[in-house]
Z-matrix of the N, CA and C atoms (Angstrom, degrees):
N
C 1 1.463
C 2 1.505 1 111.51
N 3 1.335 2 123.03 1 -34.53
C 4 1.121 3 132.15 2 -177.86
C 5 1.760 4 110.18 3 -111.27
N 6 1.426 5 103.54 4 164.18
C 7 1.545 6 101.15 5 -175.98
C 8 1.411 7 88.80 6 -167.78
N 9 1.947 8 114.95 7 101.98
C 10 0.965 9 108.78 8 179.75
C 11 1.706 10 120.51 9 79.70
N 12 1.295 11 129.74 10 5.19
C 13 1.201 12 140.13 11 164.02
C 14 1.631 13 99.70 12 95.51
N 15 1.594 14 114.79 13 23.60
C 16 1.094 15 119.83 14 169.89
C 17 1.420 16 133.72 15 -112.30
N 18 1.111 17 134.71 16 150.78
C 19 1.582 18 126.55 17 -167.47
C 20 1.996 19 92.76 18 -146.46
N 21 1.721 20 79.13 19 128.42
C 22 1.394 21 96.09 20 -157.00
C 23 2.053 22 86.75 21 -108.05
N 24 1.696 23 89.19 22 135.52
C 25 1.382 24 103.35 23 -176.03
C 26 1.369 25 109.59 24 -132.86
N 27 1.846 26 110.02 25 125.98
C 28 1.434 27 127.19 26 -173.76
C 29 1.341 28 112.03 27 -72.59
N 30 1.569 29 129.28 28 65.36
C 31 1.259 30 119.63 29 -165.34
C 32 1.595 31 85.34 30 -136.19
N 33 1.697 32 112.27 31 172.89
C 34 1.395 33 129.03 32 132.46
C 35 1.325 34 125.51 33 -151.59
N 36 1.937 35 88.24 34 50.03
C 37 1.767 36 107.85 35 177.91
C 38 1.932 37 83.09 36 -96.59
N 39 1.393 38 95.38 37 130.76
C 40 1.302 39 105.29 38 176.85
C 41 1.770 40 112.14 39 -87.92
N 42 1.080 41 101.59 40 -6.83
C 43 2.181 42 111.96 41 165.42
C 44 1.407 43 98.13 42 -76.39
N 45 1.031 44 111.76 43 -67.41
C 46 1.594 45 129.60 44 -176.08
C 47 1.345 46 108.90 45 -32.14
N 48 1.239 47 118.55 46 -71.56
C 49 1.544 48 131.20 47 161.90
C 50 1.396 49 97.49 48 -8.26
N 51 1.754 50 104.76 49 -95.12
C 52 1.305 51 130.50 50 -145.40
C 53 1.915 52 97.33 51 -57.05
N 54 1.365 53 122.35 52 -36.95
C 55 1.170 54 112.81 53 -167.37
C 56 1.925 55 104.87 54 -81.97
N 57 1.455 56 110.55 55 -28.80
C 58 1.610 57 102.33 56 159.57
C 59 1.647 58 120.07 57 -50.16
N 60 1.479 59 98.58 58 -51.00
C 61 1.748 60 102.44 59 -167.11
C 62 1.580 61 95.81 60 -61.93
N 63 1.744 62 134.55 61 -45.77
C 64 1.237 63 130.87 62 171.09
C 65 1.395 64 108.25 63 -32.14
N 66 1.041 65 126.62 64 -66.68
C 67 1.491 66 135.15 65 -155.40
C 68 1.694 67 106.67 66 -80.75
N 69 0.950 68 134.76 67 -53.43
C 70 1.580 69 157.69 68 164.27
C 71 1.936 70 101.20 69 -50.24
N 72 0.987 71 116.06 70 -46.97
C 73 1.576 72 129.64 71 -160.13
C 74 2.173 73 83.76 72 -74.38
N 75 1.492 74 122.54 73 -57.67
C 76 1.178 75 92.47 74 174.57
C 77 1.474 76 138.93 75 -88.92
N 78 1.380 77 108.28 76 29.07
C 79 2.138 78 126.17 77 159.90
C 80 1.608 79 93.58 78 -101.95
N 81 1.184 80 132.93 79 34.47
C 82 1.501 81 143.40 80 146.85
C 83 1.941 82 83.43 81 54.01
N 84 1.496 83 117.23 82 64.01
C 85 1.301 84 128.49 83 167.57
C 86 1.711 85 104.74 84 -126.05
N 87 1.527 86 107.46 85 150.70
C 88 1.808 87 111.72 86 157.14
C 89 1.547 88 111.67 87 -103.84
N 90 1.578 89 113.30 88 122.52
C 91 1.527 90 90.50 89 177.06
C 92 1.947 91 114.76 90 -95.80
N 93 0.649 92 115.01 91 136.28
C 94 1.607 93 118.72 92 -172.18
C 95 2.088 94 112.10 93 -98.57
N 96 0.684 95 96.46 94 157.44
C 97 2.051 96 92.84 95 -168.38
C 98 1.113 97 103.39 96 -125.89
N 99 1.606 98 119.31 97 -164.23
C 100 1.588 99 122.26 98 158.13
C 101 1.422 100 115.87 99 -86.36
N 102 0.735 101 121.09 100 15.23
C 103 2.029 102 133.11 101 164.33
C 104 1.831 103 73.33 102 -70.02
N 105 1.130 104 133.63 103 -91.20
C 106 1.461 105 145.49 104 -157.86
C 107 1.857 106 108.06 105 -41.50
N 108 1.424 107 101.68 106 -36.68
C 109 1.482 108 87.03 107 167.57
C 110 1.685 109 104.80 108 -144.44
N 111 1.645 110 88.33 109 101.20
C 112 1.566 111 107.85 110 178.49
C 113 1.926 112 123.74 111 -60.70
N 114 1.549 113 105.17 112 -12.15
C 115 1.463 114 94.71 113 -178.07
C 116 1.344 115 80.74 114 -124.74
N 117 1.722 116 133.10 115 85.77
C 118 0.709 117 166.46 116 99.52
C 119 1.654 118 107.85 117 -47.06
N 120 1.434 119 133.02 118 126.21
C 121 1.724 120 125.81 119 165.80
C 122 1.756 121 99.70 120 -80.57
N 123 1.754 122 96.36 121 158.34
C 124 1.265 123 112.15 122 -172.16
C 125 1.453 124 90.59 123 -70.96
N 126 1.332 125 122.31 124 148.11
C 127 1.726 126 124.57 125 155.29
C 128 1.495 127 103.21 126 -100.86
N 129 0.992 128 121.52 127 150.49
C 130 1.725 129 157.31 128 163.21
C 131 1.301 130 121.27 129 -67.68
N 132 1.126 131 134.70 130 118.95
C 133 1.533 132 118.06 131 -151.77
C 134 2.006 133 93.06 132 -136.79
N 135 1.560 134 80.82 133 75.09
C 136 1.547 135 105.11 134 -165.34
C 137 1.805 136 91.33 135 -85.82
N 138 1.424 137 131.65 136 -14.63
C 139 1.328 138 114.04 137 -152.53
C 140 1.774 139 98.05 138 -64.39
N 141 1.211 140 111.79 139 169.48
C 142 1.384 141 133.19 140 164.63
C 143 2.073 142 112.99 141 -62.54
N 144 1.294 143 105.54 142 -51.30
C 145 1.232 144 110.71 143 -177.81
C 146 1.796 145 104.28 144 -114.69
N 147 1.732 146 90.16 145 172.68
C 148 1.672 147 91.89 146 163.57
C 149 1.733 148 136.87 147 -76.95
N 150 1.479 149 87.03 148 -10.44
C 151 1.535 150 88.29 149 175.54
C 152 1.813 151 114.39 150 -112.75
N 153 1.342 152 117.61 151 -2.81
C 154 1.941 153 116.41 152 128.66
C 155 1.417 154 122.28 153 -63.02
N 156 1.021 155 117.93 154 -36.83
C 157 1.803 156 112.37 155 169.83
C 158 1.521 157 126.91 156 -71.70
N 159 1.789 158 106.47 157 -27.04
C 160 1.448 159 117.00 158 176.62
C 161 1.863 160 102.80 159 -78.61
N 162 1.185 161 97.51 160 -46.04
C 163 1.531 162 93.49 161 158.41
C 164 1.649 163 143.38 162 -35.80
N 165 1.535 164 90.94 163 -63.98
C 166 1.571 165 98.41 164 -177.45
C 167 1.594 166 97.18 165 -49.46
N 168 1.616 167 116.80 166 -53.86
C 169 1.482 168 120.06 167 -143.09
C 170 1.652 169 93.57 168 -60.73
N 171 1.295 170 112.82 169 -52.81
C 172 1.503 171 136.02 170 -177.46
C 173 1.883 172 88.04 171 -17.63
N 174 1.722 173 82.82 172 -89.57
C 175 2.075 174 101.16 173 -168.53
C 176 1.291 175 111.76 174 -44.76
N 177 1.252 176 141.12 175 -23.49
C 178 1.394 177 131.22 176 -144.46
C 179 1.221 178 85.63 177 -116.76
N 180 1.564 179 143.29 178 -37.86
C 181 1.123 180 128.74 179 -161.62
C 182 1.711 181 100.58 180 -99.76
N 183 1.422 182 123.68 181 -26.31
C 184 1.388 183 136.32 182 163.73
C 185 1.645 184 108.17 183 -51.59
N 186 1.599 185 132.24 184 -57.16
C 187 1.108 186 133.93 185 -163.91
C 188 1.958 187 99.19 186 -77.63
N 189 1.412 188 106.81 187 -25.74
C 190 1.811 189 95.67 188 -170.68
C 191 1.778 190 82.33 189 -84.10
N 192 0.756 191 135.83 190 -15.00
C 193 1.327 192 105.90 191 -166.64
C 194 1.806 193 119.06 192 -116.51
N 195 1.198 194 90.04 193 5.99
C 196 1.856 195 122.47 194 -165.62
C 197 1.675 196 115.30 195 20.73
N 198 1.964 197 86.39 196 62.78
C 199 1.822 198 97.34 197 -175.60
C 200 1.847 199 79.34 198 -134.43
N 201 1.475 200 86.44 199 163.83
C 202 1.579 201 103.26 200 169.33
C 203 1.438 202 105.87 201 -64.80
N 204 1.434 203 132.43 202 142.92
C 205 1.483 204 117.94 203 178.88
C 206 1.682 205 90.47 204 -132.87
N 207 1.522 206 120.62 205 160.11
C 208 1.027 207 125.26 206 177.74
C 209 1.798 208 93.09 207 -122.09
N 210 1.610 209 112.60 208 145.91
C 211 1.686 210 105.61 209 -174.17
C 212 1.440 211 90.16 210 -131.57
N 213 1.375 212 124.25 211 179.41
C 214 1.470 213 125.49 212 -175.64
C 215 1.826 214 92.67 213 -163.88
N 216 1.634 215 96.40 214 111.62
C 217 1.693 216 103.17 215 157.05
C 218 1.470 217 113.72 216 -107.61
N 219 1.335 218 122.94 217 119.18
C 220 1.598 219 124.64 218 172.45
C 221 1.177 220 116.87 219 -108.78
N 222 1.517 221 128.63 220 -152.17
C 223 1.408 222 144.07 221 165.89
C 224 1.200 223 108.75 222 131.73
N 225 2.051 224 103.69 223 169.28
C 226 1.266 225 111.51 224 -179.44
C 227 1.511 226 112.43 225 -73.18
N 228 1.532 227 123.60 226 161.03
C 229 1.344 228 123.88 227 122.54
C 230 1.040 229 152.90 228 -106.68
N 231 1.084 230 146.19 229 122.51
C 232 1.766 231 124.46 230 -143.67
C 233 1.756 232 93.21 231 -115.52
N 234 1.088 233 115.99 232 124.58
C 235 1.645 234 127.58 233 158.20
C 236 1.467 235 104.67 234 -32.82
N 237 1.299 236 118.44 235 -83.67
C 238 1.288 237 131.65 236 -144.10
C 239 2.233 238 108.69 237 -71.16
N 240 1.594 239 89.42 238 -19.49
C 241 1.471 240 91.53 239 173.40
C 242 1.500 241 96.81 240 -118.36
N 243 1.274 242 116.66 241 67.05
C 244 1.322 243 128.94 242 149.71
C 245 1.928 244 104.81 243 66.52
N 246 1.021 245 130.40 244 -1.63
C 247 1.217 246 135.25 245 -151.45
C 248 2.162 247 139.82 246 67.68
N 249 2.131 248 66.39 247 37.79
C 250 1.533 249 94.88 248 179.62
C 251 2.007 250 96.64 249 -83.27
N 252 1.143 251 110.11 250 141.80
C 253 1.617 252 154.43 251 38.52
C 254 1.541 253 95.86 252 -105.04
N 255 1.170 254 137.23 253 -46.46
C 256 1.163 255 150.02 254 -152.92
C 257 1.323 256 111.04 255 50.34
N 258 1.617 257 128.36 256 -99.99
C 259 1.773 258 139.33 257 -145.52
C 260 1.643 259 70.99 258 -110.28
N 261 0.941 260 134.72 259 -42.38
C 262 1.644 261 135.90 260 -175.88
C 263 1.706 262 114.78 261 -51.13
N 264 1.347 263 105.25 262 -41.42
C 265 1.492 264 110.88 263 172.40
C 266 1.450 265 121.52 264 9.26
N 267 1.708 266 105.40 265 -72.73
C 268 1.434 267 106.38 266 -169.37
C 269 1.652 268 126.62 267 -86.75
N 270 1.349 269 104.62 268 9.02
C 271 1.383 270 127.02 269 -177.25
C 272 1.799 271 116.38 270 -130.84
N 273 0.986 272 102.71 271 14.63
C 274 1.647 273 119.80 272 -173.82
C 275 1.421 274 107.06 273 -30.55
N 276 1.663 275 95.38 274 -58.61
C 277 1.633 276 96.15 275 -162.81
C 278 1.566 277 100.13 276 -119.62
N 279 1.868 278 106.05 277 51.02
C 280 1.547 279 91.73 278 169.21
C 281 1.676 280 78.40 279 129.83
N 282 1.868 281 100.41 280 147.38
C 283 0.886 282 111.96 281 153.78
C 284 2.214 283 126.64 282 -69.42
N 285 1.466 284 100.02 283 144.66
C 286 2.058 285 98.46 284 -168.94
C 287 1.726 286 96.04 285 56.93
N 288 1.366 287 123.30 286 54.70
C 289 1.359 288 111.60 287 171.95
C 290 1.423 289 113.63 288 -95.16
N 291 1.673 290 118.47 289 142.32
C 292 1.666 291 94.84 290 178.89
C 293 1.420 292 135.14 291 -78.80
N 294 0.687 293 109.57 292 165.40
C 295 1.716 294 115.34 293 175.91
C 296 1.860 295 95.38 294 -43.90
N 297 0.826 296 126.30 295 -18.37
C 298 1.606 297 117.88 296 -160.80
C 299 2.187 298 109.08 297 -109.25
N 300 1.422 299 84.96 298 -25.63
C 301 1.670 300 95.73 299 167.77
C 302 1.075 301 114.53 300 -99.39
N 303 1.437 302 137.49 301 -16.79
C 304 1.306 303 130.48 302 174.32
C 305 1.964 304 89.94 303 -89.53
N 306 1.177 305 138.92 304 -39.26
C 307 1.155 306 99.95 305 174.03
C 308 1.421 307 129.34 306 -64.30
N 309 1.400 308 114.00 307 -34.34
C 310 1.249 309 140.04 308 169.08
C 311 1.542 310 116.55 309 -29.58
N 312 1.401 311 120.68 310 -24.22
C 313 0.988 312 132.02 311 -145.04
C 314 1.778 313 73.86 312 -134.89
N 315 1.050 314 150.86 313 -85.43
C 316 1.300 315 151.37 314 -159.23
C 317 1.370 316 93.12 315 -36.89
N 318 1.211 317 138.90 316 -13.67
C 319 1.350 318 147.02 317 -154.56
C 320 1.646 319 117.42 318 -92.73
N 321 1.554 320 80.98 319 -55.68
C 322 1.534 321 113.43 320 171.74
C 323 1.457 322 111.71 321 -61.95
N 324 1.138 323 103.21 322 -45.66
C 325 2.189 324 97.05 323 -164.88
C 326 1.004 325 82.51 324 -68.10
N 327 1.993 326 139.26 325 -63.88
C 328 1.238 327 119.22 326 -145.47
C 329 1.354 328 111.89 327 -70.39
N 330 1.604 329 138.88 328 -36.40
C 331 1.554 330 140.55 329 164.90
C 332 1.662 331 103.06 330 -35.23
N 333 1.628 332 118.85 331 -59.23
C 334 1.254 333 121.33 332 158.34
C 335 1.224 334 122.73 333 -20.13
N 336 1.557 335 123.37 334 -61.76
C 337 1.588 336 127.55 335 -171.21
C 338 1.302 337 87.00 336 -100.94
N 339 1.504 338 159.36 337 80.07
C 340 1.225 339 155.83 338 142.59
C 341 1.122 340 114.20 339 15.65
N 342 1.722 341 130.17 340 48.28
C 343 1.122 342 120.66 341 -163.34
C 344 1.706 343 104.50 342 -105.73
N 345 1.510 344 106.99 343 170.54
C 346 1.628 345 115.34 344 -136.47
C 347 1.547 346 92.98 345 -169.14
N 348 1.383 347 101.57 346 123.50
C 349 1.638 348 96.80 347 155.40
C 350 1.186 349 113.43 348 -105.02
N 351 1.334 350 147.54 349 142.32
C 352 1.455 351 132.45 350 160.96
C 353 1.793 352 106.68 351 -83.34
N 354 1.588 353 80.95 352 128.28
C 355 1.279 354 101.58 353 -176.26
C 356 1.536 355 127.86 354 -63.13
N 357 1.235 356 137.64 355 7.01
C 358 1.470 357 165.48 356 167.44
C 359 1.872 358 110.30 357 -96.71
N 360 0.887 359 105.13 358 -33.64
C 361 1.687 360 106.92 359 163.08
C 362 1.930 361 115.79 360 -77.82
N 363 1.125 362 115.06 361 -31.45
C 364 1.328 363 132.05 362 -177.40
C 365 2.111 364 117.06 363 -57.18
N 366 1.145 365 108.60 364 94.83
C 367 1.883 366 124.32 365 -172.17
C 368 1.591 367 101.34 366 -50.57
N 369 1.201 368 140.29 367 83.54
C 370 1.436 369 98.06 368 -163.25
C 371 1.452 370 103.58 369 139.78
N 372 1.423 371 133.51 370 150.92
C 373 1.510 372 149.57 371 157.85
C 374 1.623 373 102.20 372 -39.14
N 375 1.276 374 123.66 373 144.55
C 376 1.559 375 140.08 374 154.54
C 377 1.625 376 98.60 375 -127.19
N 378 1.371 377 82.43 376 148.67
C 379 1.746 378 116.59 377 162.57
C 380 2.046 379 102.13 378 -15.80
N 381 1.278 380 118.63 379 120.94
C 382 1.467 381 89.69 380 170.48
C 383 1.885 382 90.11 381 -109.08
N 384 1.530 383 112.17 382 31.11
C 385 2.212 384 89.75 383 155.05
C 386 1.923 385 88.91 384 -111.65
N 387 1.275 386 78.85 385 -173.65
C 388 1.831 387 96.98 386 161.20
C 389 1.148 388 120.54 387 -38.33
N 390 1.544 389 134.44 388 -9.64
C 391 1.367 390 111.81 389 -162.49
C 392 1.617 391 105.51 390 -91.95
N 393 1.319 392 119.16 391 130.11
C 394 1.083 393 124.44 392 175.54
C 395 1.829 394 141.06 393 -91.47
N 396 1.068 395 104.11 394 116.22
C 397 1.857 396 97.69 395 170.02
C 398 0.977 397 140.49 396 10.79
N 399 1.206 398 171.34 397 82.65
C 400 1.666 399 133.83 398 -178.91
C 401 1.110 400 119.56 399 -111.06
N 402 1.305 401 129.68 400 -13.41
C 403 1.534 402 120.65 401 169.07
C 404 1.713 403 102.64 402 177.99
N 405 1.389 404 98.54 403 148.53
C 406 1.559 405 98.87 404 177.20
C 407 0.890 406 119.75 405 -87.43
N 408 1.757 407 138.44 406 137.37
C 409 1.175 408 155.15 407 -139.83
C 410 1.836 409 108.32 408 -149.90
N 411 1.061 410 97.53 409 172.37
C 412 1.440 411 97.79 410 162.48
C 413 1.779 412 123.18 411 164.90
N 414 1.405 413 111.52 412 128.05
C 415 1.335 414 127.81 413 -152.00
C 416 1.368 415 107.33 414 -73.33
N 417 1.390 416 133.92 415 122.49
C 418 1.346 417 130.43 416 144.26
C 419 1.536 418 125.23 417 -126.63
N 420 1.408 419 89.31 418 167.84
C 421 1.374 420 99.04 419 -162.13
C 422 1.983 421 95.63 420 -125.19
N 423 1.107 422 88.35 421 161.21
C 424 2.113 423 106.29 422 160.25
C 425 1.221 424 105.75 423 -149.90
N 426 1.424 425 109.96 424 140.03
C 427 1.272 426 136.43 425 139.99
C 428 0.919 427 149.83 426 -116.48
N 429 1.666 428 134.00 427 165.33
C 430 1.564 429 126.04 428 -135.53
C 431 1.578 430 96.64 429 -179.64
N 432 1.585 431 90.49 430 114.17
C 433 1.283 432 127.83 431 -158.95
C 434 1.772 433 99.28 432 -96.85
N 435 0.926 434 132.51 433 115.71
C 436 1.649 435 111.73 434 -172.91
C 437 1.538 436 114.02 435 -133.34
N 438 1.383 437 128.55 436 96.28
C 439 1.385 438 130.83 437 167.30
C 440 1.487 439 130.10 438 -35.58
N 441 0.961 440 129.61 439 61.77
C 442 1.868 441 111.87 440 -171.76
C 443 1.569 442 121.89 441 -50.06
N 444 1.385 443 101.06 442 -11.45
C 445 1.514 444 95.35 443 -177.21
C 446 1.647 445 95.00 444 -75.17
N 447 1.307 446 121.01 445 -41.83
C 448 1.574 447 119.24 446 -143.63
C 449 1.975 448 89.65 447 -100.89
N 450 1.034 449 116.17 448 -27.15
C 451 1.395 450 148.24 449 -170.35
C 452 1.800 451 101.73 450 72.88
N 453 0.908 452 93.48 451 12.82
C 454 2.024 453 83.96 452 176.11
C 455 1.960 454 118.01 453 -98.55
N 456 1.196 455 109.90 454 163.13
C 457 1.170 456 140.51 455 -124.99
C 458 1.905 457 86.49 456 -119.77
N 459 1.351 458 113.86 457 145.02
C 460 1.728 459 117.98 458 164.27
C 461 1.410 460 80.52 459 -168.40
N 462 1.848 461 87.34 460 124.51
C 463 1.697 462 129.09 461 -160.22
C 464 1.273 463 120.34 462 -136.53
N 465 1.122 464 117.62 463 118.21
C 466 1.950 465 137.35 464 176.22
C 467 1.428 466 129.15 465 -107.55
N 468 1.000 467 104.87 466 147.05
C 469 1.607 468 94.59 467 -179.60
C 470 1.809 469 98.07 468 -140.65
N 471 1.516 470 111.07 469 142.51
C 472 1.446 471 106.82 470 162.02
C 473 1.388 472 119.48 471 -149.11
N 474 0.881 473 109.95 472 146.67
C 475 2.038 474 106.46 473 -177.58
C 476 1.178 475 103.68 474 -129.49
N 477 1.600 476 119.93 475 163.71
C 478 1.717 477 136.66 476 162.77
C 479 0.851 478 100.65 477 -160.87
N 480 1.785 479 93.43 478 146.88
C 481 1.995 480 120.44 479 -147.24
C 482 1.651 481 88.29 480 -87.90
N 483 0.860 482 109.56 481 167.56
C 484 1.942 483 122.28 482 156.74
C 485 1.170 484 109.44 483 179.74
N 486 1.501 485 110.86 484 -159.94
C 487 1.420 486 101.48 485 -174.54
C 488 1.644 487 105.01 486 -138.86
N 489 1.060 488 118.07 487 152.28
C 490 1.827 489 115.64 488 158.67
C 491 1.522 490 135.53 489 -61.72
N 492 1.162 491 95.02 490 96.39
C 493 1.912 492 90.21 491 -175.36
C 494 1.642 493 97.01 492 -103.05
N 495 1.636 494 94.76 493 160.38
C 496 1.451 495 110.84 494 -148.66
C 497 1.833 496 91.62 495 -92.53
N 498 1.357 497 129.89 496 -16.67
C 499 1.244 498 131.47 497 -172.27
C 500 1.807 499 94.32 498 -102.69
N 501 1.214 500 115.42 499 134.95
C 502 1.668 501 123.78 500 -178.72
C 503 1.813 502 82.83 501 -92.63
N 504 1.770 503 86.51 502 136.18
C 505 1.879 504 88.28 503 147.19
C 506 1.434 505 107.69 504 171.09
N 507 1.590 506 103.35 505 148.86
C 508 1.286 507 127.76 506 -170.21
C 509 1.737 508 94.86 507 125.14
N 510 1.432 509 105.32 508 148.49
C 511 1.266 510 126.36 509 -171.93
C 512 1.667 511 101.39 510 -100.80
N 513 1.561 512 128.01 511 -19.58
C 514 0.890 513 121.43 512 -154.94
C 515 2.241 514 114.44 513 -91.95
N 516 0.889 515 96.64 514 -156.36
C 517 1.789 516 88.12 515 173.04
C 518 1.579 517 110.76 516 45.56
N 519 1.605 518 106.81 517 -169.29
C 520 1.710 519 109.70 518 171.72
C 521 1.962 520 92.17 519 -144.01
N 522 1.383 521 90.09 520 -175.57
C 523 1.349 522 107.99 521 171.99
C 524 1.973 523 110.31 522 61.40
N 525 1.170 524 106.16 523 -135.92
C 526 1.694 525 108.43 524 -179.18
C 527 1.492 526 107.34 525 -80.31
N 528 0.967 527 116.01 526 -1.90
C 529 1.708 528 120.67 527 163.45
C 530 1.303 529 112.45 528 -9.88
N 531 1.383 530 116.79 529 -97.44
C 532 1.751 531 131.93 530 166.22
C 533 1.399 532 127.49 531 -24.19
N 534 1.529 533 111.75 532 -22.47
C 535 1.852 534 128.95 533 166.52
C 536 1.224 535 106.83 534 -95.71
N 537 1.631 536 124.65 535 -13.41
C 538 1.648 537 93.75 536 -178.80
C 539 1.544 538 108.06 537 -113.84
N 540 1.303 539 91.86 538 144.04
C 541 1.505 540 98.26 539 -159.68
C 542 1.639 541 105.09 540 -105.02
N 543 0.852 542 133.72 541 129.68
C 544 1.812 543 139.88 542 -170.69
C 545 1.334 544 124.14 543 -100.42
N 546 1.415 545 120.15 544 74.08
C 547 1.209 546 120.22 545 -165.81
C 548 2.091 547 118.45 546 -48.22
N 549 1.098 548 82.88 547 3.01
C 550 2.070 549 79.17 548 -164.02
C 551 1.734 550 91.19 549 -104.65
N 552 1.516 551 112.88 550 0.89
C 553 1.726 552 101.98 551 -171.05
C 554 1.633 553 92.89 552 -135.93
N 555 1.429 554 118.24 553 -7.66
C 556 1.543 555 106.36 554 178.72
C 557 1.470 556 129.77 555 64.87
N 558 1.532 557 89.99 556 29.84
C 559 1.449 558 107.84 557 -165.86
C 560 1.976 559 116.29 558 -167.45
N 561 1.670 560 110.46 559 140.76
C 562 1.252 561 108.69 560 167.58
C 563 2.033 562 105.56 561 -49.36
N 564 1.685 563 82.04 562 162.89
C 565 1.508 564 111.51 563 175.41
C 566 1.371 565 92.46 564 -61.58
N 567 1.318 566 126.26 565 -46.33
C 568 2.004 567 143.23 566 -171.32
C 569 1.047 568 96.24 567 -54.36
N 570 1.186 569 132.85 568 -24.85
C 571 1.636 570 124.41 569 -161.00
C 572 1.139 571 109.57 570 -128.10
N 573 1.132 572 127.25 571 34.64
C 574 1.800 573 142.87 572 172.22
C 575 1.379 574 100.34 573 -114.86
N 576 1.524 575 121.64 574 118.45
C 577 1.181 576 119.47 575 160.32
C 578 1.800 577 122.23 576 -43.01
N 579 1.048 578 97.73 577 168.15
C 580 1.860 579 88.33 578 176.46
C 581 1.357 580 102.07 579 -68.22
N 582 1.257 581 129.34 580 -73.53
C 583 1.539 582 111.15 581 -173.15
C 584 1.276 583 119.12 582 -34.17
N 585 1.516 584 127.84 583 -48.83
C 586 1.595 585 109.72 584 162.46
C 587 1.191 586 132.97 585 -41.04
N 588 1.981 587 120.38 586 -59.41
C 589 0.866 588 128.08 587 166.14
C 590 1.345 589 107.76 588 -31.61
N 591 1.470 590 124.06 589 -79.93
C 592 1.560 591 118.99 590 -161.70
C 593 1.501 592 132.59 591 -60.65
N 594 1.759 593 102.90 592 -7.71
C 595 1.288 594 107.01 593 167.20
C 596 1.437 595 122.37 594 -91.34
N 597 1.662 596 108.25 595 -20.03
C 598 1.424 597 100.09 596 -174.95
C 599 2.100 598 113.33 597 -114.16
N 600 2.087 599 86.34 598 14.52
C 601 2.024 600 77.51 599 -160.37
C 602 1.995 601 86.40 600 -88.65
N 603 1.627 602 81.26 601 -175.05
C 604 1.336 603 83.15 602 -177.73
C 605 1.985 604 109.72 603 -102.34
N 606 1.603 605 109.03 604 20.37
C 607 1.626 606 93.46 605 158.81
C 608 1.725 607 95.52 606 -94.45
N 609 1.317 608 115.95 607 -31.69
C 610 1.858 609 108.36 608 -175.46
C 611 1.209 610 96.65 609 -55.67
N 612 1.255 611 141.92 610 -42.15
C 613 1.251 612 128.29 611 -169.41
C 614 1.441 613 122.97 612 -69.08
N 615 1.120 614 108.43 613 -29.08
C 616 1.527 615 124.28 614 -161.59
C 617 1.771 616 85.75 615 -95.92
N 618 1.153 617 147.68 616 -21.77
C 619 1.220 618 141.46 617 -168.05
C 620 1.717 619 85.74 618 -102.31
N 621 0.765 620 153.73 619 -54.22
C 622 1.527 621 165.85 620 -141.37
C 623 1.704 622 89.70 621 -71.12
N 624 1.906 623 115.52 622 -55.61
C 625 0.913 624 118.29 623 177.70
C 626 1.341 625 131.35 624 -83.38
N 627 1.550 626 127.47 625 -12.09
C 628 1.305 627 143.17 626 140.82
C 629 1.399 628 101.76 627 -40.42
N 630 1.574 629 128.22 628 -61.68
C 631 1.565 630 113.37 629 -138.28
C 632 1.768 631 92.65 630 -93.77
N 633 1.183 632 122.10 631 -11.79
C 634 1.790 633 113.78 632 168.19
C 635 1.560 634 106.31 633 -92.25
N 636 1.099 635 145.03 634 16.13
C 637 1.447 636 167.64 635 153.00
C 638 1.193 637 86.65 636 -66.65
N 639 1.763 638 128.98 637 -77.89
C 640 1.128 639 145.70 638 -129.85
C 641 1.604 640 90.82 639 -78.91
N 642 1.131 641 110.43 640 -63.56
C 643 1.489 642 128.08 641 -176.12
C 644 1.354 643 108.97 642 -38.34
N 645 0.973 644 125.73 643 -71.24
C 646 1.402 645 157.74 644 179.76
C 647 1.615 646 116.69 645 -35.50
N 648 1.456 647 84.27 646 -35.92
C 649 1.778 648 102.46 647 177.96
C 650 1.528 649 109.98 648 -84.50
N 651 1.762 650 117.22 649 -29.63
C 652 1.304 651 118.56 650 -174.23
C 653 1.557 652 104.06 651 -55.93
């Protein structure tokens, strides 16, 4: 996994990055990405699920570079739009879409489906302004650890429930961050410090359960 106190990650989500090096940065590791090796080829993230897509990235970027690579496929799911964005997440509204039009658009389908939580069914803190609910959702992620020497695979998965609120906020995190609202903390994903974030999201989890996998195997 490491080479040199390094842990090499199949990404060029620049959140992603920063929240690996968070988590990795205190096992006194640097994690390095494909920002680090630019003639790297784009991969296609044709799989069906998130943990065929954490895969492909895993092998393809593990075999060009003949290092252990660790890859990470996430995204939202939204209840009320069927468990739309799903593997689509980061391209919602368009291929290179930003974080601000793909929510923009998460916005739209649900106004589309008039969706609504009533706030009396809700486990948990709500919004105390106007901003309202719209459907429960919830983020997961997989990852996929991939050996090229041995060619085998060590694989995690983690999710956390929340809900869609119609007002974005918090400066912090990337992606649908600022829409999901966390009834057990009374607060966006945006507005969790990283140590929160990484203890309660669902890539900390899924890395939490990768690295006692890892352990476990020593």
């Amino acid at each position: 996994m490491t080479a040199g106190g390094t842990v090499v990650v199949a990404t060029k989500n620049a959140g992603k990055v920063r929240e690996f090096a968070h988590a990795f940065g205190k096992m006194g590791l640097q994690v390095v990405s494909m920002f680090d090796y630019p003639d790297l080829p784009d991969i296609v993230e044709d799989g069906a699920t998130f943990s065929e897509n954490a895969r492909k990235k895993a092998k393809t970027v593990a075999e060009a570079l003949h290092m252990m690579v660790l890859a990470d496929d996430s995204g939202l799911e939204v209840e009320a739009l069927g468990g739309r964005p799903g593997i689509y997440s980061a391209r919602y509204a368009g291929e290179s879409a930003s974080d601000a039009l793909n929510n923009a658009k998460l916005l739209d389908e649900l106004a589309l489906e008039g969706a609504a939580v009533q706030r009396d069914t809700v486990q948990g803190s709500i919004p105390q302004n106007d901003s309202l609910l719209l459907s429960k959702a919830r983020f997961v992620c997989a990852l996929a650890l991939y050996n090229p020497s041995s060619g085998s695979f060590v694989e995690a998965e983690g999710t956390v429930e929340g809900f869609i609120t119609d007002t974005p906020s918090g400066a912090g995190g990337f992606g649908y961050d600022p829409l999901f609202w966390l009834a057990s903390h009374g607060r966006t994903m945006a507005e969790l410090s990283k140590d929160e974030k990484q203890a309660i999201s669902h890539r900390g989890q899924a890395l939490a359960s990768l690295l006692i996998q890892l352990e476990n195997a020593q």
